[in-house]
C-alpha positions, 0 to 999 in steps of 0.5 A: 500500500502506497501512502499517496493510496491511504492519503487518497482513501482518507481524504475520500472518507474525511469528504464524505464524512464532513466531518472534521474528526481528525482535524 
């Protein structure tokens, strides 16, 4: 697994939560 990969995938589920959780 690329990081750029997980980097993708958590910002497509951050986009689809709205909500800032990790932020």
């Amino acid at each position: 697994m690329s990081p750029s990969s997980t980097t993708s995938a958590f910002l497509t589920l951050n986009n689809i939560d709205v909500i800032p959780t990790s932020f």
